[in-house]
C-alpha positions in Angstrom: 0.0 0.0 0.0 2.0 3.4 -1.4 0.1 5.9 1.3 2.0 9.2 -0.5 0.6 8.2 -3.7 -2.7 7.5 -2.0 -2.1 11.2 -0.5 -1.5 13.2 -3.4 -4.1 11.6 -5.6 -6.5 12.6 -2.8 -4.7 16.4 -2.8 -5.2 16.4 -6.4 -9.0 15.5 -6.4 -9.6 18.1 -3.5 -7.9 21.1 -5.1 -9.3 19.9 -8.8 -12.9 20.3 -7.6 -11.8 23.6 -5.2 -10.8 25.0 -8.6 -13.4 24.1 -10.5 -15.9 25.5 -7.7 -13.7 28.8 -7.6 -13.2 29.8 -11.2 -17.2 28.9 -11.5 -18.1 31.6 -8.7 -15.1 34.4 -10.2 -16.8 33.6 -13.8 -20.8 34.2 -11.8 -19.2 37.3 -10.2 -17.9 39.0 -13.0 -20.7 38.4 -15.0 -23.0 39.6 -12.1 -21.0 42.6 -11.7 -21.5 43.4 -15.6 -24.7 42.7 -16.3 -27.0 40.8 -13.5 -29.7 40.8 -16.0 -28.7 38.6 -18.3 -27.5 35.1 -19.1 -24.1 36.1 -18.7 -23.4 35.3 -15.3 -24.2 31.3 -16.4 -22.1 31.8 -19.3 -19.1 32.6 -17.8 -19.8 30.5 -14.5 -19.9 27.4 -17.3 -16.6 29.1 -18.8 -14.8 29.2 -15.0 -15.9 25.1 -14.7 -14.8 24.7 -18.2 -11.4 26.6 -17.0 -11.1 24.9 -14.0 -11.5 21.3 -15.2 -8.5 21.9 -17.9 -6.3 23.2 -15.6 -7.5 20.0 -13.3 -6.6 17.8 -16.1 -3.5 19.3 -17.3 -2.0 18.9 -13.7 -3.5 15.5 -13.4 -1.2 14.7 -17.1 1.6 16.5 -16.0 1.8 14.1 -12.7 1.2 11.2 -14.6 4.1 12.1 -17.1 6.4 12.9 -13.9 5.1 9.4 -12.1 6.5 7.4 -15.6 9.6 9.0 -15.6 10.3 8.0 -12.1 9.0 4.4 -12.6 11.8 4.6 -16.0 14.7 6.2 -13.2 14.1 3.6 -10.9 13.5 0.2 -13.2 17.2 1.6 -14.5 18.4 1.9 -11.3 17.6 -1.6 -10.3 18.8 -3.1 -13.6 22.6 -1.5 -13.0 
């Protein structure tokens, strides 16, 4: 059982859906700000979500990248 791998997937999750909830409630508060009227507050609350979730995923890639080239390190490590 790998409890730091365990830990930063869980870190990950929680800040992925933090981010997700805060760029949604920036995008609803700008577009409130501008215009409270319209349908732009959804808009760009959809847009934060949609902003958030690509940052999520491009840090979830970016781990999973650096996790690969640690498993390559160590497999040559062990075959020296």
């Amino acid at each position: 059982m790998n409890i730091a791998k365990e830990a930063k997937t869980y870190a990950l999750a929680t800040q992925g859906i933090f981010n997700m909830i805060a760029m949604a409630g920036f995008g609803y508060l700008i577009g409130y700000l501008i215009n409270k009227d319209s349908a732009l507050p959804i808009i760009l609350a959809v847009v934060g979500v949609i902003v958030g979730l690509s940052t999520f995923v491009s840090y979830l890639l970016y781990l999973i990248k650096q996790d690969e080239k640690g498993k390559k390190k160590d497999d040559q490590r062990s075959k020296d």
